[in-house]
DRENDODREN-100327 format. One record per residue (C-alpha): x, y, z. Coordinates in nm, 3 decimals, padded with zeros to 5 digits. Layout:
<sites>
SITE         u         v         w
SITE         X         Y         Z
...
</sites>
This chain:
<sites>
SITE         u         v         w
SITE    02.838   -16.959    00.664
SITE    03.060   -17.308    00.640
SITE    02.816   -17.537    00.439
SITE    02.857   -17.940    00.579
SITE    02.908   -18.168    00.315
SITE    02.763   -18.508    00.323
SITE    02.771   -18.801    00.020
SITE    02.388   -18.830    00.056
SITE    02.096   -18.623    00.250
SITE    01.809   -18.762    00.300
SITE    01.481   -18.541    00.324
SITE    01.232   -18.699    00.571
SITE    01.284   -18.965    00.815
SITE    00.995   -19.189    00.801
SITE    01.022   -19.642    00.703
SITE    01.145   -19.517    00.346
SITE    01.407   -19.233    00.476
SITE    01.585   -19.383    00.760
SITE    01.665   -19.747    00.619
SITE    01.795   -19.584    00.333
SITE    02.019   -19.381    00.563
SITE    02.123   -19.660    00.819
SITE    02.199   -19.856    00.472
SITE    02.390   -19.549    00.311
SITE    02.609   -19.535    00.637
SITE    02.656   -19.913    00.623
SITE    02.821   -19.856    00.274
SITE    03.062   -19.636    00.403
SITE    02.887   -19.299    00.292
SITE    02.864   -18.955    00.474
SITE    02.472   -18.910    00.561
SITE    02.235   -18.649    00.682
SITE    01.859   -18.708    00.767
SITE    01.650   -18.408    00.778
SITE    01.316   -18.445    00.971
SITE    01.048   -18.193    00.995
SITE    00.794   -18.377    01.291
SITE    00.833   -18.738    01.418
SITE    01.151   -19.011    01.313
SITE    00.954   -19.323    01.191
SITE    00.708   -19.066    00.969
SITE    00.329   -19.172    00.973
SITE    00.370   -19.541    01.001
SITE    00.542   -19.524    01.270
SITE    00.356   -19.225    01.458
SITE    00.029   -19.191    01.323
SITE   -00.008   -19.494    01.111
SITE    00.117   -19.882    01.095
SITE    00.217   -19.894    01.470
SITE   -00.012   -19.729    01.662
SITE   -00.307   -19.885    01.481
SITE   -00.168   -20.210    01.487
SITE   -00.144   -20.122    01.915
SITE   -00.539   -20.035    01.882
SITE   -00.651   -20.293    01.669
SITE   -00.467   -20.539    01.975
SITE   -00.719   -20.337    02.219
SITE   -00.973   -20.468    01.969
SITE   -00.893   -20.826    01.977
SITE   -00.875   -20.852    02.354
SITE   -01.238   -20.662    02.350
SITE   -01.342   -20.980    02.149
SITE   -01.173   -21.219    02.340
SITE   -01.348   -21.095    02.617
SITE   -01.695   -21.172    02.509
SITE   -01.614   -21.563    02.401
SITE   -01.520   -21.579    02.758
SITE   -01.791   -21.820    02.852
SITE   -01.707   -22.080    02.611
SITE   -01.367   -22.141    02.750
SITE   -01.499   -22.179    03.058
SITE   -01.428   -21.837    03.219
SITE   -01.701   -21.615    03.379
SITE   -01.606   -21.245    03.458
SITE   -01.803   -20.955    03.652
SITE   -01.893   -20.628    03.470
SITE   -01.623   -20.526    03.212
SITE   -01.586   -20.137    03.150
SITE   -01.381   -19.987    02.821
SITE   -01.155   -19.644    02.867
SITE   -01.072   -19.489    02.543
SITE   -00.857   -19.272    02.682
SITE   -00.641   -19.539    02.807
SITE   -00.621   -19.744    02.516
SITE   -00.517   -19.429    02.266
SITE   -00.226   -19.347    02.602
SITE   -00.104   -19.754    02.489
SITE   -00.082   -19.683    02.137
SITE    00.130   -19.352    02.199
SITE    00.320   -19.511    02.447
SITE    00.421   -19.789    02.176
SITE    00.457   -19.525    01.890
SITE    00.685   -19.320    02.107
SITE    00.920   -19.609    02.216
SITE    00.967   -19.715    01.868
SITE    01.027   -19.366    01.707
SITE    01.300   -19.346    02.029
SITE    01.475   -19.622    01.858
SITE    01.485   -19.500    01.545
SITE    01.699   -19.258    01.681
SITE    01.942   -19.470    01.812
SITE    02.012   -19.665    01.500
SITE    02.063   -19.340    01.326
SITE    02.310   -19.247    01.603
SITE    02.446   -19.608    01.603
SITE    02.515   -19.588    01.271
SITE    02.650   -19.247    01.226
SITE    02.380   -19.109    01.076
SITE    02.337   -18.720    01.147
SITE    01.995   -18.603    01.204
SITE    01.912   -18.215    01.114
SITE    01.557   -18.142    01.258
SITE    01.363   -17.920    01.016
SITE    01.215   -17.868    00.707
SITE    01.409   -17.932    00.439
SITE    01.359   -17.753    00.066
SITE    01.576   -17.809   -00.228
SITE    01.777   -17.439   -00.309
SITE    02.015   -17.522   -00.568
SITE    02.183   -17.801   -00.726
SITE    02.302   -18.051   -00.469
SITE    02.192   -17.821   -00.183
SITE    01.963   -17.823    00.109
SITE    01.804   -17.542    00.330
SITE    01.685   -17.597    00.692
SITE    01.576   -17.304    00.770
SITE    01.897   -17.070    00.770
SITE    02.123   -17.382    00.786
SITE    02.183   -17.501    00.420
SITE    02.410   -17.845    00.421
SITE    02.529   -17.996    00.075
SITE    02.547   -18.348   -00.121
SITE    02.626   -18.546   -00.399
SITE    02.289   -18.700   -00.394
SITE    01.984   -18.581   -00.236
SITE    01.692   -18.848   -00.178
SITE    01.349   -18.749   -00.089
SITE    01.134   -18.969    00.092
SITE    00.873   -18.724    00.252
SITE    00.546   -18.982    00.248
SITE    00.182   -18.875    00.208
SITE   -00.095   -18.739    00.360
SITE   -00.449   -18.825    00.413
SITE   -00.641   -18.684    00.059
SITE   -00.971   -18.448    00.132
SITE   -01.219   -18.323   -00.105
SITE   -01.367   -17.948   -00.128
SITE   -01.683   -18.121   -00.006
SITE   -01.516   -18.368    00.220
SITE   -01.297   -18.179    00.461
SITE   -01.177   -18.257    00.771
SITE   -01.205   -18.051    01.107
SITE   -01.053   -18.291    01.369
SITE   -01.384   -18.261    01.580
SITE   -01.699   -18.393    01.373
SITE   -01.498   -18.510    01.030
SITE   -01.175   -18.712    01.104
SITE   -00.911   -18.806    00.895
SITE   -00.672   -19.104    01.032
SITE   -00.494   -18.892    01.252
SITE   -00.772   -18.776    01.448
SITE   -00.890   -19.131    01.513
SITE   -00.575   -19.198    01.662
SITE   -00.637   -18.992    01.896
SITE   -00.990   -18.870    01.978
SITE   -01.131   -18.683    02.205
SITE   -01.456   -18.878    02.246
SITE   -01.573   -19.205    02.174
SITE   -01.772   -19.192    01.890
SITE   -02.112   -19.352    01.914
SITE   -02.223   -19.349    01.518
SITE   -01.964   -19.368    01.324
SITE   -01.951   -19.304    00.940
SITE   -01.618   -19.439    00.770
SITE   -01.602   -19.310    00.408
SITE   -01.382   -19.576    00.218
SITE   -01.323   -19.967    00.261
SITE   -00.973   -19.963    00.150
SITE   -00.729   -20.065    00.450
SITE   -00.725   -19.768    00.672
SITE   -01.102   -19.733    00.644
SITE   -01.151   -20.121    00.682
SITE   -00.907   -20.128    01.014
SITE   -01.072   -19.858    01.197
SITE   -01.401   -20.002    01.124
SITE   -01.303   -20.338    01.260
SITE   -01.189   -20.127    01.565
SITE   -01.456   -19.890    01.646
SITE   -01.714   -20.161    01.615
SITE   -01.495   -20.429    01.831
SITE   -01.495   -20.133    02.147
SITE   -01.882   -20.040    02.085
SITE   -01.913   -19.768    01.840
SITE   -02.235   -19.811    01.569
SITE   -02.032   -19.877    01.256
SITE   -02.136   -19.762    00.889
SITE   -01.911   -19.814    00.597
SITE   -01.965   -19.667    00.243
SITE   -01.778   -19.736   -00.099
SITE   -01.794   -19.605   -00.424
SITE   -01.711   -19.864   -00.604
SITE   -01.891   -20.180   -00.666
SITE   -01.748   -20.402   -00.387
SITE   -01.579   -20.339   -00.036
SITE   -01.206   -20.363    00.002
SITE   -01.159   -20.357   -00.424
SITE   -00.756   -20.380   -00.469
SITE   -00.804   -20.741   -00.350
SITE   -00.932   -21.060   -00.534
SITE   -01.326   -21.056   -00.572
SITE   -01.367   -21.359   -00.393
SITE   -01.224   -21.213   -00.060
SITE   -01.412   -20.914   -00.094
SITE   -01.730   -21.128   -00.135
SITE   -01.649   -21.311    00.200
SITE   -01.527   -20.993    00.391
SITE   -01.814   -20.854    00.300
SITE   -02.027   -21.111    00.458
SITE   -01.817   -21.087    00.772
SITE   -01.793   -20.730    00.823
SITE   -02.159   -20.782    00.797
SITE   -02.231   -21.025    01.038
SITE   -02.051   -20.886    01.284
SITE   -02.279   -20.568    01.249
SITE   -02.082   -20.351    01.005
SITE   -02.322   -20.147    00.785
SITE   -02.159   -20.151    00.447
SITE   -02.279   -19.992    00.146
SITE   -02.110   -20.037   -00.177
SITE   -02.149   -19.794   -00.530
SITE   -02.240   -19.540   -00.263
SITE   -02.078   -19.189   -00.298
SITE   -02.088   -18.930   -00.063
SITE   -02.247   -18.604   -00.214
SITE   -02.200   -18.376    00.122
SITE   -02.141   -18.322    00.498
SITE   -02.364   -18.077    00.653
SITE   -02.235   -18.026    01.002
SITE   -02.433   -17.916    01.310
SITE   -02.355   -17.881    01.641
SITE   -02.309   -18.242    01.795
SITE   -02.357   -18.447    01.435
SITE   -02.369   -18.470    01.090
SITE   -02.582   -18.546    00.815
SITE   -02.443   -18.734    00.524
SITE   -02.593   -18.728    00.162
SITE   -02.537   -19.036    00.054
SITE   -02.581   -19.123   -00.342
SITE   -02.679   -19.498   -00.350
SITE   -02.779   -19.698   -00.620
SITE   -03.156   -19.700   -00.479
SITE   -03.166   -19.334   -00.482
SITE   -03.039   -19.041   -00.244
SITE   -03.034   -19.053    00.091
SITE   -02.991   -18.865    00.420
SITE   -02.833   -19.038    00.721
SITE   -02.687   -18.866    01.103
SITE   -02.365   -18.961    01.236
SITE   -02.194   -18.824    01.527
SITE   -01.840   -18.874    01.371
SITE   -01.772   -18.922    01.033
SITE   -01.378   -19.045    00.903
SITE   -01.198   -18.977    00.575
SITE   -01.077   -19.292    00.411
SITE   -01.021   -19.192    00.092
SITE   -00.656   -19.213   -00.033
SITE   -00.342   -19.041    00.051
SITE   -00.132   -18.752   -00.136
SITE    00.249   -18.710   -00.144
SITE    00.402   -18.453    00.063
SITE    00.566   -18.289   -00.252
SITE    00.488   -17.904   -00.151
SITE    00.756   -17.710   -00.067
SITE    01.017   -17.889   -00.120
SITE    01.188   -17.667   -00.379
SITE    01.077   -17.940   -00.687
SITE    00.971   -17.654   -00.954
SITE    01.270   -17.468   -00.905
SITE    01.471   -17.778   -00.938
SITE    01.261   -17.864   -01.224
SITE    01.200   -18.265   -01.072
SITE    00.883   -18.394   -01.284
SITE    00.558   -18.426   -01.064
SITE    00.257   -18.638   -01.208
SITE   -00.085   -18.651   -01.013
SITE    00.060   -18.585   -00.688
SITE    00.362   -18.769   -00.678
SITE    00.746   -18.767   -00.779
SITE    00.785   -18.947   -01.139
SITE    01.151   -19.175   -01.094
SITE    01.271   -19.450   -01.224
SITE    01.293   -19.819   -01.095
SITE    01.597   -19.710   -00.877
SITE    01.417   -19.388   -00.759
SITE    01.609   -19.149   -01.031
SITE    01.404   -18.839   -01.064
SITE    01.495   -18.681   -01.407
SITE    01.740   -18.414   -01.242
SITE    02.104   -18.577   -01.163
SITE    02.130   -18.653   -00.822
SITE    01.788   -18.649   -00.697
SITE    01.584   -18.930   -00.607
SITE    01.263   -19.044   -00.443
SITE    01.131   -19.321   -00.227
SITE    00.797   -19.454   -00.017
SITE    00.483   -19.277   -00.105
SITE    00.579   -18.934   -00.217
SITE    00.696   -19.146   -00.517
SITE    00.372   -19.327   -00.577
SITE    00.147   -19.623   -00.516
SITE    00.177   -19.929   -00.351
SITE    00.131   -19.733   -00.050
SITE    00.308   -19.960    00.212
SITE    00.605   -19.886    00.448
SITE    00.784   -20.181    00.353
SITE    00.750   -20.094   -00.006
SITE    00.952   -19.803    00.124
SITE    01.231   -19.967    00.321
SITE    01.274   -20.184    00.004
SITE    01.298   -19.875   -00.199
SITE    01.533   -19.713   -00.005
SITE    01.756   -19.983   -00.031
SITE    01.792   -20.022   -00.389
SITE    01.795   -19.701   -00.421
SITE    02.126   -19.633   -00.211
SITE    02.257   -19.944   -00.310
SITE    02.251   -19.826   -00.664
SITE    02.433   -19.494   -00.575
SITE    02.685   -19.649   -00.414
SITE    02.807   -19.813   -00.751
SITE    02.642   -20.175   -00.694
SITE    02.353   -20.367   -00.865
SITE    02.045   -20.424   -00.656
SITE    01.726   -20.537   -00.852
SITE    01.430   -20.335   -00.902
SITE    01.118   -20.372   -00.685
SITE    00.868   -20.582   -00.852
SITE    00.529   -20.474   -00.740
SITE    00.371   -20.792   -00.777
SITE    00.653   -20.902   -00.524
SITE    00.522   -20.686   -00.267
SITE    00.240   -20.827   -00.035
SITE   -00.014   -20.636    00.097
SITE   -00.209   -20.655    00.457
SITE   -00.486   -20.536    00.637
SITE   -00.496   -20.583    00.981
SITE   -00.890   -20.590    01.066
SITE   -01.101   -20.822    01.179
SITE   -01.072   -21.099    01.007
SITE   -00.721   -20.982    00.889
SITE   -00.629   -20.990    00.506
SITE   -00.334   -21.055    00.303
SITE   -00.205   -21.123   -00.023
SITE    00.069   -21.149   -00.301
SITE    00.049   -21.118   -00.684
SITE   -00.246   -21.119   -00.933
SITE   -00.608   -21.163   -00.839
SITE   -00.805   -21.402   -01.082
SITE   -00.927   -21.167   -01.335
SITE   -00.594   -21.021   -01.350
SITE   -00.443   -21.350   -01.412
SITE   -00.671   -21.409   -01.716
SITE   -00.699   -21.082   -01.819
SITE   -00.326   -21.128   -01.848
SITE   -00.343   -21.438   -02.083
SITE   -00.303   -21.685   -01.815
SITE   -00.478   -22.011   -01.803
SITE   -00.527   -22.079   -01.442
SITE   -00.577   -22.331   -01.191
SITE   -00.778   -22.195   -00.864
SITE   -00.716   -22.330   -00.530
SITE   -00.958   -22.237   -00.199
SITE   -00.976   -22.391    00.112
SITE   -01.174   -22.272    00.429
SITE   -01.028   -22.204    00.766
SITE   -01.287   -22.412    00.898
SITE   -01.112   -22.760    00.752
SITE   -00.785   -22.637    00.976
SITE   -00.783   -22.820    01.281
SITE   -00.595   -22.509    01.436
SITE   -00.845   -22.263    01.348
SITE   -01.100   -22.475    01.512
SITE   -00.920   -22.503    01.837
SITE   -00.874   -22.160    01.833
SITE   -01.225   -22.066    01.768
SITE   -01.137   -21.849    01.442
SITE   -01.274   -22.021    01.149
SITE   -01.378   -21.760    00.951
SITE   -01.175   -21.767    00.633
SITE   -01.021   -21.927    00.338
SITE   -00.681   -21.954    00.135
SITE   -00.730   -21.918   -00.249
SITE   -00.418   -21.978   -00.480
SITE   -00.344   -21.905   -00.810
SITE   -00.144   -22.103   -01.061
SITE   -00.047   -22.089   -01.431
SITE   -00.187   -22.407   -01.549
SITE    00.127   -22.537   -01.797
SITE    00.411   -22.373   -01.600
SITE    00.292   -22.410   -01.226
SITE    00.405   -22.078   -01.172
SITE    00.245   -21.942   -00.823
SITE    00.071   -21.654   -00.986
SITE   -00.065   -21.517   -00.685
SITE   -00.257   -21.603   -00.303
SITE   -00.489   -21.423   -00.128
SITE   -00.651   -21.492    00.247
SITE   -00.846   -21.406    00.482
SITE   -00.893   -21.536    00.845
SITE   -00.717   -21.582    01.162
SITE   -00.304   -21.371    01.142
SITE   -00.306   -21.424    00.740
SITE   -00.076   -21.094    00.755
SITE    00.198   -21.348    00.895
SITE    00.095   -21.627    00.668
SITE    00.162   -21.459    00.344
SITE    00.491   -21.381    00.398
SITE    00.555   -21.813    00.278
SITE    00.375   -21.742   -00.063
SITE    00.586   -21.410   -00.075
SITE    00.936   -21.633   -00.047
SITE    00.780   -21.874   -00.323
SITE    00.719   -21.607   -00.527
SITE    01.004   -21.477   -00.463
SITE    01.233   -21.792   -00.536
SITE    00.999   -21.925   -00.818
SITE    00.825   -22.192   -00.692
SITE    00.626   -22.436   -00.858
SITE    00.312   -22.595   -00.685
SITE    00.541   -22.956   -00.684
SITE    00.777   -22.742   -00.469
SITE    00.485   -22.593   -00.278
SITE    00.274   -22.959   -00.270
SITE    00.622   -23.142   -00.184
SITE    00.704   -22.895    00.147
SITE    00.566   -23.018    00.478
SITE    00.385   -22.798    00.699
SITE    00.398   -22.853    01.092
SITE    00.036   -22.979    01.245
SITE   -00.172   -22.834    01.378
SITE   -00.112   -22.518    01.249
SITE   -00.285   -22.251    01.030
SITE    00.003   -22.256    00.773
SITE   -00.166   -22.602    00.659
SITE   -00.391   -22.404    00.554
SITE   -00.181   -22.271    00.282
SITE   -00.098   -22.653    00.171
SITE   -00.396   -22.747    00.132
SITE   -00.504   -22.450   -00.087
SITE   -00.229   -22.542   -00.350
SITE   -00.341   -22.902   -00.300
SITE   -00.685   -22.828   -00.390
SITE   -00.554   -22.602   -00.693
SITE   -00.451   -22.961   -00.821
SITE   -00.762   -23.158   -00.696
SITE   -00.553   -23.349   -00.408
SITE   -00.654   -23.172   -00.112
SITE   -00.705   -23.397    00.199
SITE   -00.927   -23.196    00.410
SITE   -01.201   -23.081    00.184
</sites>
């Protein structure tokens, strides 16, 4: 059998694989993507996209009931699941369509199938086997389970299955507070379902700086989110129609029913059966060990996205890719800095941020200067009605250096992005205190956080 030859194959075609392919053909190399399931991978089928489509479905249910105080009265409202979940396909579908096209508008040959390493610079697809120079993996992760924490798809859920249930689930048990659990929280509680969070550690949503923790806590909570933190989960006992959780809180065991119950509890690369021993590629905990240009340690195999490690995030993916084709093809991209890279959660209130937390900051060395200010001194979160929220900032007190900014409140995931580009160009809070910011907006909000950082805020 004729072997095709191609300068680089890519092995999965999810945020991570396919810009690193559209960017491969774009430098005038021969590429191959090789896709098991879905173009786009799990953010775009089963992760970023369709729950960003539900959590919309949440945001008009709560527009709905502040009705009345813009003036509007309705008759009886009525909520179909069903029809909601058919959106959120809909939307993952179109966008996984035009994945396609790029990768035929740029050239890019796609090889459906599972792909497994079989020799040095080869591929197998089954009984095809194609060849290349350079062979990138970028197969993404999985939702992790426990022995004692496994999922069936009918009473115990990972995120997949709540993207498309069967029922709507009345009490709902979400083990984890880390994004995914925190988003489907906010959405199963915003269309009706009896929401109960737990966390093992000592404080909900903990990659984040303690002081937005402490105030999504008190959110989540008012809005009727059970949360329980240094709780672990020490079994599922399924019956028929429920299950009863053990729950190990700090009080003392406890025993509470749920009709649904969903796994939030991490992720794990997709590294199996991929051909790695027989390569010999170096695994660690899960994941493929590479470099800051995603070298494995064998010659001419990399790896991108998730399968190569935490941060977890699609665009942390993309970004990899990038470098990491850029660098093949002979030029001199930068490594990824992970404290470049900003993070979001898209619940209710949504959450964002860039760089070091506080105690990371000091832990570091740094002395700091702290900057908060609430939504509810932004005359554009008042008009709109969302005033839950605040900006903090972080500064290195002799250099001004933007150490880091977190937030929480009204589309902070589009906010961040601005202390991401002054990050990013090294911005010191007189460039940050010397830029104007349009009014009314919520961006002021991000001005007056770095003018409070320096005692010279106006609205507080």
């Amino acid at each position: 059998m004729t072997k095709k030859e191609y300068d680089i194959v890519v092995i999965g075609g999810g945020p991570g694989g396919y810009v690193s392919a559209i960017r491969a053909a774009q430098l005038g190399l021969k590429t191959a993507v090789v896709e098991r399931e879905h173009l786009g991978g799990i953010c775009l089928n089963w992760g970023c996209i369709p729950t960003k489509a539900l959590l919309r479905t949440a945001e008009i249910s709560h527009l709905l009931k502040e009705l009345p105080a813009h003036g509007f009265t309705a008759g009886e409202l009525s909520f179909d699941l069903a029809t909601a979940i058919g959106r959120s396909r809909k939307v993952a579908g179109q966008l996984s369509g035009g994945v396609r096209g790029l990768l035929k508008k740029n050239k890019v040959t796609v090889i459906e199938g599972e792909g497994r390493l079989t020799g040095p610079g080869e591929v197998s697809i089954g009984r095809e086997k194609i060849t290349a120079r350079h062979i990138i993996i970028a197969t993404g992760a999985r939702a992790r389970e426990l022995p004692h924490l496994a999922a069936d798809g009918d009473l115990i859920w990972t995120y997949r299955h709540a993207l498309s249930p069967k029922r709507m689930p009345k009490k709902l048990l979400v083990i984890g507070s880390g994004a995914i659990g925190m988003e489907f929280a906010s959405f199963y509680q915003d269309v009706g379902a009896e929401v109960t969070v737990v966390e093992a550690l000592p404080r909900i949503l903990p990659n984040e700086d303690e002081a937005i923790s402490a105030l999504a806590e008190k959110i989540f909570s008012r809005r009727g989110i059970s949360l329980h933190r240094g709780t672990e989960v020490a079994a599922l006992e399924k019956k028929k129609n429920n299950v009863t959780a053990r729950l190990k809180t700090p009080e003392g065991e406890v025993k509470k029913e749920f009709d649904t119950v969903l796994l939030a509890i991490g992720i794990v690369g997709n590294i199996e059966n991929l051909g790695l021993e027989t390569a010999g590629v170096k695994t660690d905990r899960g994941h493929i060990v590479t470099d800051p240009y995603g070298r494995t340690n064998i010659d001419g195999i990399y790896a991108i996205g998730d399968v190569a490690g935490p941060p977890w995030l699609a665009h942390k993916a993309s970004h990899e890719g990038v470098i990491c084709v850029e660098k093949i093809a002979g030029h001199s991209p930068r490594p990824l800095k992970a404290d470049l890279i900003p993070s979001c959660t898209y619940s209710r209130p949504q959450v964002a941020s860039i760089g070091l937390t506080e105690q990371a900051a000091r832990e570091k060395g740094h002395e700091v200067r702290i900057g908060e200010f609430p939504f509810v001194g932004n005359g554009k979160a008042v008009a709109l009605g969302e005033t839950d929220g605040l900006i903090k900032t972080i500064f290195d007190a002799g250099s001004g250096e933007l150490l880091g900014a977190h937030l929480i409140g009204p589309d902070v995931t589009e906010l961040v992005q601005g202390f991401v580009l002054a990050r990013k160009l090294e911005a010191t809070e007189e460039d940050l205190m010397e830029t104007v910011f349009a009014h009314p907006t919520l961006s002021e909000a991000m001005h007056e956080s770095v003018l409070a950082a320096y005692e010279r805020a106006i609205h507080l």
